[in-house]
ZAZAKE-990702 format. One line per 3 residues: number of its first residue (from 1); for each residue x, z, y of N, C-alpha, C. Coordinates in Angstrom, 3 decimals, always signed. Each point is the difference from the previous one (the first is absolute). Example, Ala and Ser with C-alpha at 12.3 -4.5 7.8 and 13.67 -1.06 7.14 Angstrom:
2
1	+13.190/+7.800/-5.690/-0.890/+0.000/+1.190/+0.900/+0.000/+1.200 ~ -0.350/-0.720/+1.050/+0.820/+0.060/+1.190/-0.770/+0.730/+1.090
END
This chain:
108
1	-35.862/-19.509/+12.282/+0.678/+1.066/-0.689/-0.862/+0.514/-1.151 ~ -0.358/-0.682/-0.394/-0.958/-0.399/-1.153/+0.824/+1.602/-1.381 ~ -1.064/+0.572/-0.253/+0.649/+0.576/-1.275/+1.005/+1.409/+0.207
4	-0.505/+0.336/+1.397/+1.390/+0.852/+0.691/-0.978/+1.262/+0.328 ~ -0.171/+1.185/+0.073/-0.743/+1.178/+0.127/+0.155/+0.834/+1.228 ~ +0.801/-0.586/+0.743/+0.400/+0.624/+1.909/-0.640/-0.663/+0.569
7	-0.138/+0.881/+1.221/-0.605/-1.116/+1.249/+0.874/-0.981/+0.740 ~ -0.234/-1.214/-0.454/+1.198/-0.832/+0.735/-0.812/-0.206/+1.208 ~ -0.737/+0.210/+0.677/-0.143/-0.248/+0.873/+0.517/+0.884/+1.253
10	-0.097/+1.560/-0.260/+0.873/+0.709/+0.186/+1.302/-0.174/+0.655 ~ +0.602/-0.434/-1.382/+1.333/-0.013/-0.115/+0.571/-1.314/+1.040 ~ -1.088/-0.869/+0.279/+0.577/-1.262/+0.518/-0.253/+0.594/+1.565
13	-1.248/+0.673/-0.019/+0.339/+0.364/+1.781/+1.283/+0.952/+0.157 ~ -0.009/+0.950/-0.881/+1.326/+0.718/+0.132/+1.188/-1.017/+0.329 ~ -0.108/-0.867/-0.522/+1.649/-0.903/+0.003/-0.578/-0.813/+1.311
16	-0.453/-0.442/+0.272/-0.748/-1.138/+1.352/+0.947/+1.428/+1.047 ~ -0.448/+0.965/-0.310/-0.214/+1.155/+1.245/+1.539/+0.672/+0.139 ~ +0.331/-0.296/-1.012/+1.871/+0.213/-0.050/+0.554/-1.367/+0.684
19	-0.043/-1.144/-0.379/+0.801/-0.955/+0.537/-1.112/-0.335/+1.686 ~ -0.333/+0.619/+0.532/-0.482/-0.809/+0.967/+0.226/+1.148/+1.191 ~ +1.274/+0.884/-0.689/+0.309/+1.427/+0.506/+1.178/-0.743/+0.756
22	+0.227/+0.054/+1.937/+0.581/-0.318/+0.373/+1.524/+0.443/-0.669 ~ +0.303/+1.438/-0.088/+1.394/+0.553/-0.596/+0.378/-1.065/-0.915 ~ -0.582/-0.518/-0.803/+0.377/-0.949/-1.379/+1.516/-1.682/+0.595
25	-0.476/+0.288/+1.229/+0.674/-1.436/+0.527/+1.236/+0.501/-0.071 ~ +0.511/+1.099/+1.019/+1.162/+0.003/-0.070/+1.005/+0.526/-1.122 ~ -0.857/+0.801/-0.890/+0.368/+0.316/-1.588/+0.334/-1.614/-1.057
28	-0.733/-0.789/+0.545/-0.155/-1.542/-0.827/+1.627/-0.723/+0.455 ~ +0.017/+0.404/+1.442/+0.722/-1.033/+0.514/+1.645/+0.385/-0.352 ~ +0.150/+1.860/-0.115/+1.034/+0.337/-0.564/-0.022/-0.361/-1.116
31	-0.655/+0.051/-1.220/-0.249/-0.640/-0.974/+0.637/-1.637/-0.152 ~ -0.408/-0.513/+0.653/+0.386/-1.392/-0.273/+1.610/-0.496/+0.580 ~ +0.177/+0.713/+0.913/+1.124/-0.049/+0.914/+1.204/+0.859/-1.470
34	-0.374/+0.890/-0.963/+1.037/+0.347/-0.709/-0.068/-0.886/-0.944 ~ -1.260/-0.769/-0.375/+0.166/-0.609/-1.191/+1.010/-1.366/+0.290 ~ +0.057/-0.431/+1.481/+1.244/-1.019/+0.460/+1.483/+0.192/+0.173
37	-0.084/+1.477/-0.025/+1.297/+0.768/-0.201/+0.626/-0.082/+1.069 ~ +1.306/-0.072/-0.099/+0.880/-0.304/+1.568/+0.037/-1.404/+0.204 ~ -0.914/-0.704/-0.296/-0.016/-1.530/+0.715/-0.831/-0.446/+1.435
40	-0.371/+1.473/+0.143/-1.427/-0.239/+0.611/+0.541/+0.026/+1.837 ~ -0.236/-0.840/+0.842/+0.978/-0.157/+1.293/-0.909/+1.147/+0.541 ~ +1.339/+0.824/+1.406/-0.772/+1.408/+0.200/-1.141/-0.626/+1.249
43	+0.320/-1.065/+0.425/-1.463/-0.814/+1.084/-1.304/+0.206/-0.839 ~ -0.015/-0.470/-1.239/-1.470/+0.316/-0.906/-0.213/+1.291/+0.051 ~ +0.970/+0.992/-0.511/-0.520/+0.993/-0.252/-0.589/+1.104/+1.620
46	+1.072/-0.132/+0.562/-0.291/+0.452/+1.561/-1.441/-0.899/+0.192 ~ -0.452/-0.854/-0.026/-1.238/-1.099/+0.419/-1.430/+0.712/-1.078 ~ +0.665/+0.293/-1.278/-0.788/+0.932/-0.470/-0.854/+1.204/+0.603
49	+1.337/+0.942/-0.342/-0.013/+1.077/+1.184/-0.947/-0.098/+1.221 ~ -0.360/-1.224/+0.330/-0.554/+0.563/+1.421/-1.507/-0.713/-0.183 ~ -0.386/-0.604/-1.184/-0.985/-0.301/-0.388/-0.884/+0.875/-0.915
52	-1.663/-0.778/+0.010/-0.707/+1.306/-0.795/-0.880/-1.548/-0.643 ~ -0.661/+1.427/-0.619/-0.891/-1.164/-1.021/-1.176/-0.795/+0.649 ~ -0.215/+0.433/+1.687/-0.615/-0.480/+0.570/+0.381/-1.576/+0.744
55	+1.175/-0.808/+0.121/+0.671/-0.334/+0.738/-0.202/-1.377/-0.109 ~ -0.840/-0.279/-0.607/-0.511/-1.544/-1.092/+0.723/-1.400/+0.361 ~ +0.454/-0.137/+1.408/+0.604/-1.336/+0.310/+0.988/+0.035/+0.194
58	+0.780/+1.339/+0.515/+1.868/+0.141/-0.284/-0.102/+0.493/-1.545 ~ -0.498/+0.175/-1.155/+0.439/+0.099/-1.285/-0.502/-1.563/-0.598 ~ -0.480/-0.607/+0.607/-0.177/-1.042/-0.218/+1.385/-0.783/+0.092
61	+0.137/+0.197/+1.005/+1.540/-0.957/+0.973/+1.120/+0.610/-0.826 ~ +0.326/+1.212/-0.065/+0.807/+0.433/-0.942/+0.058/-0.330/-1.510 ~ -0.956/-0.249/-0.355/+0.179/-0.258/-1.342/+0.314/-1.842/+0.231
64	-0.385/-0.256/+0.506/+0.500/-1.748/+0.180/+1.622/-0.054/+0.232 ~ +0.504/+0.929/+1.027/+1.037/-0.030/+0.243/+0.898/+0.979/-1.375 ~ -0.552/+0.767/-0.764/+0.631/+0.405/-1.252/+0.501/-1.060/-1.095
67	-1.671/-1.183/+0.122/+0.408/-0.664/-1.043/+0.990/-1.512/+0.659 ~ +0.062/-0.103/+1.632/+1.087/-0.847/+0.221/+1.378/-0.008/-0.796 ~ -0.216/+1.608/-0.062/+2.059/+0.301/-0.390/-0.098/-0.813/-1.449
70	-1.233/-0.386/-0.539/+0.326/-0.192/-1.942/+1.194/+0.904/-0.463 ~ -0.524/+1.682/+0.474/+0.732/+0.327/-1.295/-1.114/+0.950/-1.276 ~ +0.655/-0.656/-0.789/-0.928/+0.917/-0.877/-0.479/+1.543/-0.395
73	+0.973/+0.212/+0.585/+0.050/+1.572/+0.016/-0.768/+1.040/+0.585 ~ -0.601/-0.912/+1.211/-0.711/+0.391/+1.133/-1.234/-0.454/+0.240 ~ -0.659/-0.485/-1.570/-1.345/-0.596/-0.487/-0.865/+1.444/+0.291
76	+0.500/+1.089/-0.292/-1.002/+1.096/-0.164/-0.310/+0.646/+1.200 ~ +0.856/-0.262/+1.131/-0.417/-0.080/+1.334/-0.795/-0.783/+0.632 ~ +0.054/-1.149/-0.334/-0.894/-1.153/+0.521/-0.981/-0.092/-0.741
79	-0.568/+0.255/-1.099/-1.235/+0.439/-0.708/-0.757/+1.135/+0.793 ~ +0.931/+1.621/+0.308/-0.618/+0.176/+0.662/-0.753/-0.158/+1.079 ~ +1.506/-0.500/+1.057/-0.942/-0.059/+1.247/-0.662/-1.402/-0.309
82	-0.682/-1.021/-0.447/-0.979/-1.028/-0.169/-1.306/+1.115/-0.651 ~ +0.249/+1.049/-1.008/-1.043/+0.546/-0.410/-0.246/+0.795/+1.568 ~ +0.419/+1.062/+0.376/-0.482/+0.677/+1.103/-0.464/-0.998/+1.339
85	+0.332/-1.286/-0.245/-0.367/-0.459/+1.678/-1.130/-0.126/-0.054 ~ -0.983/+0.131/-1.260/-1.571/-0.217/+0.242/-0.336/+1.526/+0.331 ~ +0.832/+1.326/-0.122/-0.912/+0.825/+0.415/+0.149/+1.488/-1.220
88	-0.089/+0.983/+0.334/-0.440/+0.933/-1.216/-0.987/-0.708/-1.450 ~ -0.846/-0.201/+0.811/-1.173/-0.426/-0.620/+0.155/-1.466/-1.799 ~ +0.772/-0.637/+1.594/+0.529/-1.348/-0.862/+0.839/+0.259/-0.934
91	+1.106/+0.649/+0.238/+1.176/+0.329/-0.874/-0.671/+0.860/-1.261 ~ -1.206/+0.833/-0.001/-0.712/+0.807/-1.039/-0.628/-1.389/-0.707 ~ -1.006/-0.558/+0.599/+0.022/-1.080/-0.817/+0.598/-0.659/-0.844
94	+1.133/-0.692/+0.488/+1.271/-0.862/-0.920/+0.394/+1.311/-0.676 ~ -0.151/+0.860/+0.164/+0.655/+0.898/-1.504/-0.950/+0.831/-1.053 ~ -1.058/-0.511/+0.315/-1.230/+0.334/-0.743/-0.797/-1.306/-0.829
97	+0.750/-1.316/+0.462/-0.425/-1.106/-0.560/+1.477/-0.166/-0.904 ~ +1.240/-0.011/+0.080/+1.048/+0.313/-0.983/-0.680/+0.958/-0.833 ~ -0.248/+1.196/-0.003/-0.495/+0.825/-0.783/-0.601/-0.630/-0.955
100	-1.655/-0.355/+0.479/-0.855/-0.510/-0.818/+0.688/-1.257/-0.530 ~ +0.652/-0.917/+0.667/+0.468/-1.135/-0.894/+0.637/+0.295/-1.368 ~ +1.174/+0.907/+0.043/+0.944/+0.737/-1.003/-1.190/+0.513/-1.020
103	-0.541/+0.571/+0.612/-1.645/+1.065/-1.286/-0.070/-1.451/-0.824 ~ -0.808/-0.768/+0.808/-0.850/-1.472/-0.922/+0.908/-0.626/-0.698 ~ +1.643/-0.233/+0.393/+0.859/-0.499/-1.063/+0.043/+0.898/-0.833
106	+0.035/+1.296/-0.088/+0.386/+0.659/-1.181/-1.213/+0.543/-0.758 ~ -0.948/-0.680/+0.624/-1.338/+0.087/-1.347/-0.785/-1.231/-0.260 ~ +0.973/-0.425/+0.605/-0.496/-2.352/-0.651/+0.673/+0.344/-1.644
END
């Protein structure tokens, strides 16, 4: 962050310390569940519902079984739960390495 006058270092535990905030899962999962709109079968979403961001091998299984249906619509569900089945931790990762990827394309 070359050239920038804040503490990014700061700022990056601040964000690490927001996404690795259990509340964030089920805020994500409504999130993704509207961005599929009414396509989304109420078995996922109920299967949601009773999952947390802790749950790593049924969001695993779920997201396999999301992307059985091939529908496209329901990509942003199965992103999630594949991002959450590694964990709070993991899922902060993969969205802190998008981050930085997006930064380095847009200052190549």
């Amino acid at each position: 962050l070359d050239g920038y006058t804040w503490d990014g270092e700061s700022a990056v535990q601040r964000l690490l310390a927001t996404l690795c905030d259990p509340a964030l899962f089920p805020l994500a999962a409504k999130d993704a569940c509207a961005a599929a709109g009414n396509k989304v079968p109420t078995w996922i979403v109920s299967r949601l519902e009773k999952l947390s961001a802790s749950s790593g091998e049924d969001l695993l299984l779920l997201s396999k079984e999301v992307a059985a249906l091939n529908l496209p619509a329901l990509e942003p569900i199965r992103v999630l739960c594949e991002n959450y089945s590694q964990g709070l931790w993991g899922n902060a990762v993969n969205i802190l390495t998008d981050i930085f990827e997006k930064y380095l394309t847009v200052e190549e």
